[in-house]
PDB file as gemmi writes it, atoms N, CA and C in Angstrom:
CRYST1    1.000    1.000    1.000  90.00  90.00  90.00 P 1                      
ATOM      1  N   UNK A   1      30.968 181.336 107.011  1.00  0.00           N  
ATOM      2  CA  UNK A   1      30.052 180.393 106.411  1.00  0.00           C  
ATOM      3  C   UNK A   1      28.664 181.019 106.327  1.00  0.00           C  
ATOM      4  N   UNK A   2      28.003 180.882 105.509  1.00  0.00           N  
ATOM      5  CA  UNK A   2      26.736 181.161 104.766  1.00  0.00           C  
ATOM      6  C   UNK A   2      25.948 180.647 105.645  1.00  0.00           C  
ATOM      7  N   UNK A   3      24.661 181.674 106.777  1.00  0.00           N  
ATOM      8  CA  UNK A   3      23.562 181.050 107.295  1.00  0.00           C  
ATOM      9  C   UNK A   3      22.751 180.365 107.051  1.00  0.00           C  
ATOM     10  N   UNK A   4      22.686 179.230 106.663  1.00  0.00           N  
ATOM     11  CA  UNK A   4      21.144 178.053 105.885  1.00  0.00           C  
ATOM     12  C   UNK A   4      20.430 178.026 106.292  1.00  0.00           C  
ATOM     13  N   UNK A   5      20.029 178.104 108.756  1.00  0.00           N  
ATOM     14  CA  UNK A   5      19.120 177.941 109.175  1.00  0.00           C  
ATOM     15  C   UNK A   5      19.327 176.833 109.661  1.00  0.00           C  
ATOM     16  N   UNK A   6      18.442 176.878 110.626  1.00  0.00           N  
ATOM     17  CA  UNK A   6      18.163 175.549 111.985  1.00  0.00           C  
ATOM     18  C   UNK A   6      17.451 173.925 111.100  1.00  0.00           C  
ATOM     19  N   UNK A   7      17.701 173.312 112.079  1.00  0.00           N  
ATOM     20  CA  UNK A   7      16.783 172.156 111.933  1.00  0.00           C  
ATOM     21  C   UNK A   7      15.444 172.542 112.059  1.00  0.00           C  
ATOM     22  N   UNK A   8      14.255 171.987 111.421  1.00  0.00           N  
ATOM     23  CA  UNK A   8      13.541 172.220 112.400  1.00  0.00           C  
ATOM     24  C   UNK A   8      12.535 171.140 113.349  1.00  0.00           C  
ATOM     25  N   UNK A   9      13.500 169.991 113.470  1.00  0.00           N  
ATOM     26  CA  UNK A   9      12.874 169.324 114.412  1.00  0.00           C  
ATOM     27  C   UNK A   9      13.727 169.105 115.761  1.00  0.00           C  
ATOM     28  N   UNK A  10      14.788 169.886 115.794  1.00  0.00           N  
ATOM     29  CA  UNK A  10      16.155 170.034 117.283  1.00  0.00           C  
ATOM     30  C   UNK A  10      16.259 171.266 117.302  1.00  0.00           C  
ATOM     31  N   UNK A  11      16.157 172.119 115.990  1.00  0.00           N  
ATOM     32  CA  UNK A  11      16.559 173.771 115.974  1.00  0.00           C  
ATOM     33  C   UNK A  11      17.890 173.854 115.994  1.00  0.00           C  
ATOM     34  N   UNK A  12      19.384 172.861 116.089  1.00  0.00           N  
ATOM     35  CA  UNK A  12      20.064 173.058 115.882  1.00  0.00           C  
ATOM     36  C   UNK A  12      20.912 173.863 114.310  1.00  0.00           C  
ATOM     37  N   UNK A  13      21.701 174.350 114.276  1.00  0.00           N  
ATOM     38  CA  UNK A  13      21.932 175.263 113.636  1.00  0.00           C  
ATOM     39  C   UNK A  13      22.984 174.700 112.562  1.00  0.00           C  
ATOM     40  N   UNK A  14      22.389 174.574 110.972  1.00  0.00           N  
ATOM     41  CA  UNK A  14      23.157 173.584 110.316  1.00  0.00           C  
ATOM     42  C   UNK A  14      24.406 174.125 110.170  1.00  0.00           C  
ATOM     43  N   UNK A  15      25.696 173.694 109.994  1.00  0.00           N  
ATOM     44  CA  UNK A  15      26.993 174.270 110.187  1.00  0.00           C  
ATOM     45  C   UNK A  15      27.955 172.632 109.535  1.00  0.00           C  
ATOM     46  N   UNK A  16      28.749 173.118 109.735  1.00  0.00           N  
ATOM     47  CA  UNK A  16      30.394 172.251 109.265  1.00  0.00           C  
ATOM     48  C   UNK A  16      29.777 170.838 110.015  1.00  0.00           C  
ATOM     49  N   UNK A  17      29.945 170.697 111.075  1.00  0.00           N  
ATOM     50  CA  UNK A  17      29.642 169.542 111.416  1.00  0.00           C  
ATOM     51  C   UNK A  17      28.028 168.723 111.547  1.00  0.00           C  
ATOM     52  N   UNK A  18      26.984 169.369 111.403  1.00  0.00           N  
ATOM     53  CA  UNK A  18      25.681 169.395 111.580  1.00  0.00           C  
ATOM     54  C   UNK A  18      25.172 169.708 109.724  1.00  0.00           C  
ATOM     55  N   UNK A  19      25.063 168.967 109.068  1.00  0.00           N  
ATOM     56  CA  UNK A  19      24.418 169.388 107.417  1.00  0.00           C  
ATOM     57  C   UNK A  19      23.265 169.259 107.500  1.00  0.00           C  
ATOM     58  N   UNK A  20      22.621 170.364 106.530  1.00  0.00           N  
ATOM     59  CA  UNK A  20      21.243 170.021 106.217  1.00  0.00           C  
ATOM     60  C   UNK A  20      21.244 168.873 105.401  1.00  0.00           C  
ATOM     61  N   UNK A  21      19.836 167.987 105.793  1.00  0.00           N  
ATOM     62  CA  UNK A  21      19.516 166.927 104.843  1.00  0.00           C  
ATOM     63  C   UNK A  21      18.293 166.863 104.302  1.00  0.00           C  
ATOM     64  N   UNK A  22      17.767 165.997 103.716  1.00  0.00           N  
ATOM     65  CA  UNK A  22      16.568 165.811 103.293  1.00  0.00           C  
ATOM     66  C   UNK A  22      16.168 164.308 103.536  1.00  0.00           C  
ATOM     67  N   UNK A  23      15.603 163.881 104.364  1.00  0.00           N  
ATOM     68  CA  UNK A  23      14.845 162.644 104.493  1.00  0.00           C  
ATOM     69  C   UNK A  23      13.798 162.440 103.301  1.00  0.00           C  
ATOM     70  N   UNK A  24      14.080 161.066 102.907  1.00  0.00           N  
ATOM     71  CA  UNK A  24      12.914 160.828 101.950  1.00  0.00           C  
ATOM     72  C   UNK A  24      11.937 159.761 103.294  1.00  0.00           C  
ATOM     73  N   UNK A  25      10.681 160.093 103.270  1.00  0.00           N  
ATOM     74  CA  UNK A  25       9.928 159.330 104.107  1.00  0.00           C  
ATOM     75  C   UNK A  25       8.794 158.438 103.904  1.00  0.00           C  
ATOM     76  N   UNK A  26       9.159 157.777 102.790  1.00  0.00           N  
ATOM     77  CA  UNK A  26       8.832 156.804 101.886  1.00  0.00           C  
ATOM     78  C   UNK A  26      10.293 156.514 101.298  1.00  0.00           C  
ATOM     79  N   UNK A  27      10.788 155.054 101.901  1.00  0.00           N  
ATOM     80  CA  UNK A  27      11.938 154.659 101.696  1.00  0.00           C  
ATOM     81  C   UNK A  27      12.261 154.637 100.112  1.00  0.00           C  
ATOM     82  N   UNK A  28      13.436 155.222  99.418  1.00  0.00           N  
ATOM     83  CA  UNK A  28      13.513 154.972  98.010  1.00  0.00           C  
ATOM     84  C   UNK A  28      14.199 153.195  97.524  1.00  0.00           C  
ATOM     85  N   UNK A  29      14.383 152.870  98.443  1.00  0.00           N  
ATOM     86  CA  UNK A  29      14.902 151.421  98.761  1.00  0.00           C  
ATOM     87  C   UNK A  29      13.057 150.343  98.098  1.00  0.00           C  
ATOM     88  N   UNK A  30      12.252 150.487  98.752  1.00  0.00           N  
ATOM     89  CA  UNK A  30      11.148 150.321  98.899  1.00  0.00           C  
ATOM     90  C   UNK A  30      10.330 150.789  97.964  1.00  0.00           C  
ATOM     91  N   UNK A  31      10.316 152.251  97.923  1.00  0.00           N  
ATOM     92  CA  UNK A  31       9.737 153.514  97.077  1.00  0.00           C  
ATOM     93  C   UNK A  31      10.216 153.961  95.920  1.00  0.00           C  
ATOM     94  N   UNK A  32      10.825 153.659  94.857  1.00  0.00           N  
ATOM     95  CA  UNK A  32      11.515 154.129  93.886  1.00  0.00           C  
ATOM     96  C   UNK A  32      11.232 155.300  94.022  1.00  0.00           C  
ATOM     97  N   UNK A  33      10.154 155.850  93.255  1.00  0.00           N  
ATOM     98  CA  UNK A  33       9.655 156.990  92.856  1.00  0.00           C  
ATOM     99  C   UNK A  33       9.058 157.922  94.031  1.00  0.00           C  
ATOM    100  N   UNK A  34       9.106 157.386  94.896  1.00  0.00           N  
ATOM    101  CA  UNK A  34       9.223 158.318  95.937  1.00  0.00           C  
ATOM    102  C   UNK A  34       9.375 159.918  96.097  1.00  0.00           C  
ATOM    103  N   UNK A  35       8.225 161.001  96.240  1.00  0.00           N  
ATOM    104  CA  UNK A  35       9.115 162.106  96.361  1.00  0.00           C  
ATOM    105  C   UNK A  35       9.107 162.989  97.231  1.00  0.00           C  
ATOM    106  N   UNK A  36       8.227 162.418  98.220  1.00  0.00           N  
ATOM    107  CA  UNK A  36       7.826 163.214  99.608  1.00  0.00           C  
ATOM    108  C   UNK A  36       9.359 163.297 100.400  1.00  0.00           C  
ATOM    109  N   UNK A  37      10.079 164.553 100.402  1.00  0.00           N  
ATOM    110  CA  UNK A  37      11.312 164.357 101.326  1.00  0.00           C  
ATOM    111  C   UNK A  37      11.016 165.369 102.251  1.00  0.00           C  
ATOM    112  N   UNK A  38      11.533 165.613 103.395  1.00  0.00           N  
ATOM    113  CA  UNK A  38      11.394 166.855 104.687  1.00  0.00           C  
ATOM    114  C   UNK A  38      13.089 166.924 104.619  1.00  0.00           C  
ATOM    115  N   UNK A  39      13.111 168.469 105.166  1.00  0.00           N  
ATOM    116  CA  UNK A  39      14.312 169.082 105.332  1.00  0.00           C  
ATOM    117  C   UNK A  39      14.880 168.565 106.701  1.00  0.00           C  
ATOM    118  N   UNK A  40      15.969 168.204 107.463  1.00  0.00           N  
ATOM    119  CA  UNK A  40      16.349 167.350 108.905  1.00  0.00           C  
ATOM    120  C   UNK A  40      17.808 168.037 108.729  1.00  0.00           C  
ATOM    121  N   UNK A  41      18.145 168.184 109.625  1.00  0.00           N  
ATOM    122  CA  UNK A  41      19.258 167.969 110.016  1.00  0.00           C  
ATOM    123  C   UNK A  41      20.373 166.714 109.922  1.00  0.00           C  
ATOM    124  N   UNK A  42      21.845 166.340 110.070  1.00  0.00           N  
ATOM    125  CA  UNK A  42      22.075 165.277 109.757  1.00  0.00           C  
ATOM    126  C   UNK A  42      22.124 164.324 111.030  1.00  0.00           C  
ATOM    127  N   UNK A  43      22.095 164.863 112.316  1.00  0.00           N  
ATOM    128  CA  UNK A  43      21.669 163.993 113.063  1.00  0.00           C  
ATOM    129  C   UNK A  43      20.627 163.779 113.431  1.00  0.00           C  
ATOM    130  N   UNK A  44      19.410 164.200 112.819  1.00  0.00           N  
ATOM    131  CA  UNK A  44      18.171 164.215 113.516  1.00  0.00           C  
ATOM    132  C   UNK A  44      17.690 162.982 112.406  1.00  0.00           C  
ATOM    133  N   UNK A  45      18.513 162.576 110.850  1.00  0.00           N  
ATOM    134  CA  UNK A  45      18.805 161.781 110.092  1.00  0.00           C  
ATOM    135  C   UNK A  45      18.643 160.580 110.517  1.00  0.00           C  
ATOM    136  N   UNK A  46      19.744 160.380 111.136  1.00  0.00           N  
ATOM    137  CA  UNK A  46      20.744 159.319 111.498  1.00  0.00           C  
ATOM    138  C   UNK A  46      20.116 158.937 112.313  1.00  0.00           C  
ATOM    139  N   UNK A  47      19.744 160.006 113.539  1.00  0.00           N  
ATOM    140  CA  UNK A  47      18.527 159.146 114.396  1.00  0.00           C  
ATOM    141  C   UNK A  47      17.445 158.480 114.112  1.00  0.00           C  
ATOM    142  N   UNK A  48      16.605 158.636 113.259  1.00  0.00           N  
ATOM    143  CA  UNK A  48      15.304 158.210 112.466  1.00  0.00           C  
ATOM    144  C   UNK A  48      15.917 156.829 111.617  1.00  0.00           C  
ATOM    145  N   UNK A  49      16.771 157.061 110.985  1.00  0.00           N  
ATOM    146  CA  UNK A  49      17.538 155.787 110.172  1.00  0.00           C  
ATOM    147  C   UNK A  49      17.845 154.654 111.604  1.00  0.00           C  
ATOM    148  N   UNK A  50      18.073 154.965 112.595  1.00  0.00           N  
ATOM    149  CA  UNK A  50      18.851 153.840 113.287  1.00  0.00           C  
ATOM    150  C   UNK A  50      17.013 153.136 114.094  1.00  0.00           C  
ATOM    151  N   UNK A  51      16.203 153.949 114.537  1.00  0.00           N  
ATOM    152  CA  UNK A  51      15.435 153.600 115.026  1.00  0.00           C  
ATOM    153  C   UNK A  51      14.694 152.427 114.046  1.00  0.00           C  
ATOM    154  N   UNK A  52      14.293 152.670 112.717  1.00  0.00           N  
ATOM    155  CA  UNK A  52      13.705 152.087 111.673  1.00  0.00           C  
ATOM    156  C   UNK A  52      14.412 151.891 110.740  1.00  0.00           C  
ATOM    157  N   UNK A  53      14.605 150.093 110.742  1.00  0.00           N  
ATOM    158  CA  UNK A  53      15.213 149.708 108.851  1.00  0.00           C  
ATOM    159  C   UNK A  53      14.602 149.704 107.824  1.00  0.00           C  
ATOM    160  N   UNK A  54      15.002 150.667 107.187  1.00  0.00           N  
ATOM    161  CA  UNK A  54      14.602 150.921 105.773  1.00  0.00           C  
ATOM    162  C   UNK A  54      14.538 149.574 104.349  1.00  0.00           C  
ATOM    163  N   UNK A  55      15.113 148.964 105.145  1.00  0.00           N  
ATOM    164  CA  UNK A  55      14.471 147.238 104.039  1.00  0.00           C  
ATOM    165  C   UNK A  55      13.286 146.545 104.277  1.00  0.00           C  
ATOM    166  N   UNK A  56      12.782 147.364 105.468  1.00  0.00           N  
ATOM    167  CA  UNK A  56      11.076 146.674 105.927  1.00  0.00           C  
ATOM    168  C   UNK A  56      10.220 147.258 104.484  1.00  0.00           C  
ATOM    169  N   UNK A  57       9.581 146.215 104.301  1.00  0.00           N  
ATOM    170  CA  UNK A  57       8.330 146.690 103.009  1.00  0.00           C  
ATOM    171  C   UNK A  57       7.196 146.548 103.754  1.00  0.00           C  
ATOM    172  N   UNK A  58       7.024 148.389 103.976  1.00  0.00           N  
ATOM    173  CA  UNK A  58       5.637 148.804 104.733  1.00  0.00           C  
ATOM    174  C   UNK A  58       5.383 149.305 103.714  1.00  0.00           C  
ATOM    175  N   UNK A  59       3.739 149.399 104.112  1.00  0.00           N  
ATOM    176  CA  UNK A  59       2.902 150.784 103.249  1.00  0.00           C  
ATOM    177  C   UNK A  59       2.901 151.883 103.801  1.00  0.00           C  
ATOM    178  N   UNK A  60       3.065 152.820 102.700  1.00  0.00           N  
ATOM    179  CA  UNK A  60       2.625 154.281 102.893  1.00  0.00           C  
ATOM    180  C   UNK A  60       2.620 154.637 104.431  1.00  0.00           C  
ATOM    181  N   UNK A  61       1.021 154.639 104.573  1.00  0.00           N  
ATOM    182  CA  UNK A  61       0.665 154.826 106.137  1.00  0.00           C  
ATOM    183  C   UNK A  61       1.774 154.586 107.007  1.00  0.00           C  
ATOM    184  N   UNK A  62       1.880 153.574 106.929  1.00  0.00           N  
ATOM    185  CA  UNK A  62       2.680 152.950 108.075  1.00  0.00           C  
ATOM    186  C   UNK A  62       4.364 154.101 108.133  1.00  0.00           C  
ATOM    187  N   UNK A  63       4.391 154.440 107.043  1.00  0.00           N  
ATOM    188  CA  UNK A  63       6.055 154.997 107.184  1.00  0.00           C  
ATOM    189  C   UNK A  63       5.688 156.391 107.288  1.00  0.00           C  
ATOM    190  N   UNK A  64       4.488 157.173 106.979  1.00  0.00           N  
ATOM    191  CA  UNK A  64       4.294 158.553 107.210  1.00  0.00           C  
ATOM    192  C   UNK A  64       4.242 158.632 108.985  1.00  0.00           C  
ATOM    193  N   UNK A  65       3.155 157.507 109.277  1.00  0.00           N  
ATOM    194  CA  UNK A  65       3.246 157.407 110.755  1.00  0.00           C  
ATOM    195  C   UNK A  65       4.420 157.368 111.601  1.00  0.00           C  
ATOM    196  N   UNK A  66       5.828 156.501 111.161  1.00  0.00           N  
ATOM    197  CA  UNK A  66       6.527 156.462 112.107  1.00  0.00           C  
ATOM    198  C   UNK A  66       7.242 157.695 111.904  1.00  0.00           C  
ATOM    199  N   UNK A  67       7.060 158.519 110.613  1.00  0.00           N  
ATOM    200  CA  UNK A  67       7.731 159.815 110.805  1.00  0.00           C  
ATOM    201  C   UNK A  67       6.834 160.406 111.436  1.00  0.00           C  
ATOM    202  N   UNK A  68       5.614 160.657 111.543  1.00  0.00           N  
ATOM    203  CA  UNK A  68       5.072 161.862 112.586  1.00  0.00           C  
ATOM    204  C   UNK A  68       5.372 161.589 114.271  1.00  0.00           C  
ATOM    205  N   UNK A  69       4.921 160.230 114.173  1.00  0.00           N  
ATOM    206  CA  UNK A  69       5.146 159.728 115.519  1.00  0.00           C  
ATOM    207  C   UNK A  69       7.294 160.403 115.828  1.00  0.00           C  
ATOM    208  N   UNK A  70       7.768 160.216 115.456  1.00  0.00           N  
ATOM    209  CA  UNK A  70       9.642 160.549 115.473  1.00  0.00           C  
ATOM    210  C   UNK A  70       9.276 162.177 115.404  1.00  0.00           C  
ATOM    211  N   UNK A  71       9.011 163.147 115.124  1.00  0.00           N  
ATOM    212  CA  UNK A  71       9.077 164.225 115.041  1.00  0.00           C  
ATOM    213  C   UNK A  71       7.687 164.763 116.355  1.00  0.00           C  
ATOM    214  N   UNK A  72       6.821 164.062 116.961  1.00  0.00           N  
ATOM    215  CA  UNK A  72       6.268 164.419 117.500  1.00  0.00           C  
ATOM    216  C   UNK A  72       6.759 163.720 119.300  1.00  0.00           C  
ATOM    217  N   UNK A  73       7.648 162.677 118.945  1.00  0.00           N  
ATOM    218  CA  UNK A  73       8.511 162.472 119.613  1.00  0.00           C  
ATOM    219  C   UNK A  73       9.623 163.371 120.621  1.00  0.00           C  
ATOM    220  N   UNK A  74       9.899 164.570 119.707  1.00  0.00           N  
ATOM    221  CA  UNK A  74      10.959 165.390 119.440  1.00  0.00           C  
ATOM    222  C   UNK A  74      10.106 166.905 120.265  1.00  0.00           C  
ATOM    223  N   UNK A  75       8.450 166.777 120.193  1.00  0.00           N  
ATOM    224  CA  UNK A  75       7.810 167.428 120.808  1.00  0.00           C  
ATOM    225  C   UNK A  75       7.652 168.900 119.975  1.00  0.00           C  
ATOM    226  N   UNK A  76       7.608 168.477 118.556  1.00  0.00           N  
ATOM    227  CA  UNK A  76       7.474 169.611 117.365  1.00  0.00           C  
ATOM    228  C   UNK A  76       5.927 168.796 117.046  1.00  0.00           C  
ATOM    229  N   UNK A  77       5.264 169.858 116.494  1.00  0.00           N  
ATOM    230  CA  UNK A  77       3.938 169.692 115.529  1.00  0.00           C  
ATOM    231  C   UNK A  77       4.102 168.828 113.983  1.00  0.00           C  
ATOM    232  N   UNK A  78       3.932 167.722 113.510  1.00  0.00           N  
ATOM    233  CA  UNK A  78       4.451 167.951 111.945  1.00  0.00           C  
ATOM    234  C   UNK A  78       3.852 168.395 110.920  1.00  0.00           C  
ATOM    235  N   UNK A  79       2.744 168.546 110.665  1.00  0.00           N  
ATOM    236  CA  UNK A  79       1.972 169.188 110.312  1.00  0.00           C  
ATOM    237  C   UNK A  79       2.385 170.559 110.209  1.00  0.00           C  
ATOM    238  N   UNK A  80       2.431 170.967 111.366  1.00  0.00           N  
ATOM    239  CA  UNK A  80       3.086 172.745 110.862  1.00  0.00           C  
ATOM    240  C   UNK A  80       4.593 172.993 110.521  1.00  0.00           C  
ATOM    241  N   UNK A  81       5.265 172.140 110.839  1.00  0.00           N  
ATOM    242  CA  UNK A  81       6.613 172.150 110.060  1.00  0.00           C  
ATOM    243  C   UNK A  81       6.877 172.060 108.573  1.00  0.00           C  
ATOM    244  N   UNK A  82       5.954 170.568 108.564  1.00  0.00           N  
ATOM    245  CA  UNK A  82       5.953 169.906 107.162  1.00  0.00           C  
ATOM    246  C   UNK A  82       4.741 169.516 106.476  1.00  0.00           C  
ATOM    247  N   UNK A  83       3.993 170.847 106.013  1.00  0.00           N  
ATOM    248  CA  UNK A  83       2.480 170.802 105.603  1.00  0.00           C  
ATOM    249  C   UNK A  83       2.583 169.489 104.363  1.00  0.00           C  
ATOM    250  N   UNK A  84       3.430 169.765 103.871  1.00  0.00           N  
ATOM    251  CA  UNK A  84       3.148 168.805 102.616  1.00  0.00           C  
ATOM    252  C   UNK A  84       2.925 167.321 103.081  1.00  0.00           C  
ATOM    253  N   UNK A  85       3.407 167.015 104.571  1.00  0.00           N  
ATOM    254  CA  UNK A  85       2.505 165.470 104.813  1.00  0.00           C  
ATOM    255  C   UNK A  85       0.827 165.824 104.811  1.00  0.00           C  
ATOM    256  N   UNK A  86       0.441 166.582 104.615  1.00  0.00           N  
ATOM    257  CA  UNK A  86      -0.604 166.613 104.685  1.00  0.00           C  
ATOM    258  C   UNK A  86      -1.886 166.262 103.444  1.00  0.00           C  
ATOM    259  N   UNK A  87      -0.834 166.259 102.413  1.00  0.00           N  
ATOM    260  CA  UNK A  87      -1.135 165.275 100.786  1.00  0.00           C  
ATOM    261  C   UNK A  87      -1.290 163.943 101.214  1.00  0.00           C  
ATOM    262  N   UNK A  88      -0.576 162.639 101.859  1.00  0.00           N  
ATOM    263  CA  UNK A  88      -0.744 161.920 101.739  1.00  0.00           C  
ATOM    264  C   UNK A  88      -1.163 160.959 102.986  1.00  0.00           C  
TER     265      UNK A  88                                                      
END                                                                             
């Protein structure tokens, strides 16, 4: 199998059972047009999905926050992972 690379908020190593994903973090449920997504792992996914329901109608702020807060959780920087939160 073809190396893709780690998560980078567990560093686990994406593979057969572990897929890379893409979180959109601005719900598209909420967000249509939405296009801010970060690269995750699929359980690092699933974790973020179970903590927060995605049928809450927050603003912006509020959903960039609970992703930094979840990845800083995790005891990663997000900012240096995922400069592009740094647009909004």
């Amino acid at each position: 199998m073809k190396d893709i690379g780690n998560c980078p908020i567990c560093g686990n190593i994406y593979g057969k059972h572990n897929h890379r994903t893409f979180h959109h973090v601005f719900p598209v449920n909420v967000y249509p047009n939405s296009t801010l997504r970060v690269e995750v792992c699929q359980k690092c996914h699933g974790e973020f999905n179970q903590l927060h329901e995605h049928t809450e109608k927050l603003d912006r702020p509020t959903w960039l926050k609970r992703w930094i807060l979840f990845v800083i959780s995790k005891k990663k920087q997000p900012y240096e992972l995922y400069p592009q939160l740094r647009d909004f």
